[in-house]
Every structure is written in structure tokens, then in C-alpha cells.
Phi, psi and omega in degrees: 000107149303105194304109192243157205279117211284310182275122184268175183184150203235035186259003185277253173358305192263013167286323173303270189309357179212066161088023193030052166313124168274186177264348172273353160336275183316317173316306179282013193248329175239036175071046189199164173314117202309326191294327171329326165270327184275002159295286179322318171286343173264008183068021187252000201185119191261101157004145145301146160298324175297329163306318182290325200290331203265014125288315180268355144300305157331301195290300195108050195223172153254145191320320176285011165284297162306330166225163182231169179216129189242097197287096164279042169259333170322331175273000000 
């Protein structure tokens, strides 16, 4: 059985939406690396919570607006 990375996110889109934030913005805005963002957008990499908050802060969101949770049992 193959572990599939359950939290999802909306940060490609909401990069776009505020103003076309490249990923190192973001990255420098919430203190991590530009690869760090294109993991995450790729869905390759599940946040810290201090990270996700520091993230859905940069939008001006509440975190569940920027990251999901994608319920496998459903498949």
C-alpha cells in the first residue's frame, strides 16, 4: 500500500491571485526555501503547522482556505 501525501493546498492559485508572488517571494516572506514551495505545490511535502499558519498568513487567509485535507478512505 503506498502512502499518498493526504494534505493538499492552493498555493499555486493563490500565488497568482496576489499579485503573480513568484515562489521565492513567498519563500522569503515565510522563511524557507524557493524549493520548498515548489515541493509543496507539487504536493511532495506536508508543512509544519507553524509553517502552514505562516503561510496562510502571507495570503491574509485562514489556513483552511490554503491547505485541505484529502480523506483516503473515500477511494
Amino acid at each position: 500500500m503506498s502512502k499518498k501525501n493526504l494534505v493538499g493546498n492552493h498555493i499555486r492559485k493563490l500565488r497568482f491571485n496576489h499579485g503573480e508572488m513568484t515562489q521565492l517571494q513567498l519563500a522569503d516572506k515565510v522563511g524557507v526555501t524557493r524549493q520548498t514551495i515548489v515541493a509543496l505545490e507539487k504536493g511532495n511535502y506536508s508543512p509544519s503547522l507553524e509553517l502552514a499558519f505562516r503561510i496562510a498568513h502571507a495570503f491574509n487567509l485562514p489556513l483552511e482556505e490554503v491547505f485541505f485535507y484529502e480523506d483516503d478512505s473515500k477511494l
